[in-house]
C-alpha positions in Angstrom: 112.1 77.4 132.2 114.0 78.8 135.2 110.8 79.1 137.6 110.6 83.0 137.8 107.4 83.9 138.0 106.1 87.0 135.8 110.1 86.2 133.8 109.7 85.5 129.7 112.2 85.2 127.0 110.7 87.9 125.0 110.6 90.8 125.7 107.5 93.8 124.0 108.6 96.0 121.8 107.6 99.7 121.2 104.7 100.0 118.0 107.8 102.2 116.3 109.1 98.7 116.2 107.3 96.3 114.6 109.5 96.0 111.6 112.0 93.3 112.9 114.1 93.4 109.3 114.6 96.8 109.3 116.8 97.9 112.2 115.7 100.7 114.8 118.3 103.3 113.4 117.6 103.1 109.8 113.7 103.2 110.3 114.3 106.2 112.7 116.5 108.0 109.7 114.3 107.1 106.9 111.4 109.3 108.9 113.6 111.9 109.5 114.6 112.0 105.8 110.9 111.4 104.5 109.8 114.2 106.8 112.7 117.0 105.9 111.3 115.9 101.7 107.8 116.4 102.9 108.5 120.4 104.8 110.6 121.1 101.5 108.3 120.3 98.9 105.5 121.8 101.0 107.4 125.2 101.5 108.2 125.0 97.6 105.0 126.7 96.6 106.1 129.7 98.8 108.5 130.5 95.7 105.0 131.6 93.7 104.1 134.0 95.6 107.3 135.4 96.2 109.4 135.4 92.8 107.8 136.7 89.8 105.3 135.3 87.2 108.4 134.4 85.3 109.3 131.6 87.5 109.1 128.1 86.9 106.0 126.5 85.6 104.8 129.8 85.5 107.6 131.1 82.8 106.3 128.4 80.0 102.5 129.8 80.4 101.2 132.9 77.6 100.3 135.8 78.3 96.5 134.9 78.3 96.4 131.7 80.0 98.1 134.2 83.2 95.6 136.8 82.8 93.1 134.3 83.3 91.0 134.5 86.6 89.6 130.8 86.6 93.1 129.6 85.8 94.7 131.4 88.1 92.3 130.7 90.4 92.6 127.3 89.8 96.4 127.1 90.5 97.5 128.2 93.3 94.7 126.9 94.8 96.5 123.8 93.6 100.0 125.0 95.0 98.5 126.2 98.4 96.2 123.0 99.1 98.8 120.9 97.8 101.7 121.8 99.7 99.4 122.1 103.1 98.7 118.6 102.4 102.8 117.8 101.9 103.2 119.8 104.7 101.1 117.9 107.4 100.6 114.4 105.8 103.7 113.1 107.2 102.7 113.6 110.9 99.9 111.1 110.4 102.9 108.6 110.2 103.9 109.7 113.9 103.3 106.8 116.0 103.8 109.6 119.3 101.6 111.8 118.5 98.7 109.3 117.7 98.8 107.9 121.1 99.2 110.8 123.3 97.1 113.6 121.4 94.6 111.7 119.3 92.5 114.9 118.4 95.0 116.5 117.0 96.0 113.2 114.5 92.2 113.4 113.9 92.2 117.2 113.1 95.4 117.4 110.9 93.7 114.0 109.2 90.9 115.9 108.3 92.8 118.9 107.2 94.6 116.5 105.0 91.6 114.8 103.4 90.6 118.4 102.7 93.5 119.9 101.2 93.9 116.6 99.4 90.4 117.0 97.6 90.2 120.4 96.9 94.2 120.6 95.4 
């Protein structure tokens, strides 16, 4: 010991760090990355509603099965709930806003759980 008071060899780390084999950097990125995947593949139902009934899983469905109410009904519910889930389950992951706005991690966590069900 060298006597200072209040002086220790180790110093605390943020919560973003807790992962000592993973380096700062590369857990920063990997968030970044997992977050740009998330807003994509949320946005992607956005196509539906915009291209025509011709599109994607859309263009290997008959006739009937798209003039279908409950089936339609049924789908893009799935698309819409889905991708607002995609959309705003990533946040829950953010550390930041947890601690300094913990209503709104409880309100986009209940959205979530919502969209989650439903979709």
């Amino acid at each position: 010991m060298n006597g200072a008071a209040g002086n220790s060899s180790t110093e605390p780390t943020p919560a973003c760090l807790a992962i000592d084999s993973i380096p700062y950097m590369t857990q920063k990125i990997s968030k970044i990355v997992i977050a740009l995947f998330a807003i994509i593949v949320g946005l992607y139902p956005g196509i539906y509603f915009i291209k025509e009934r011709t599109f994607g899983l859309l263009s290997s469905k008959s006739n009937e099965l798209l003039a279908n109410v409950l089936w339609n009904t049924a789908f893009y519910t799935h698309i819409i709930l889905g991708g607002i889930a995609l959309l705003i389950g990533w946040l829950q992951f953010n550390t930041k806003l947890r601690l300094r706005n913990i209503s709104a991690h409880r309100t986009i966590g209940k959205i979530y759980i919502v969209a989650v069900l439903f979709s």
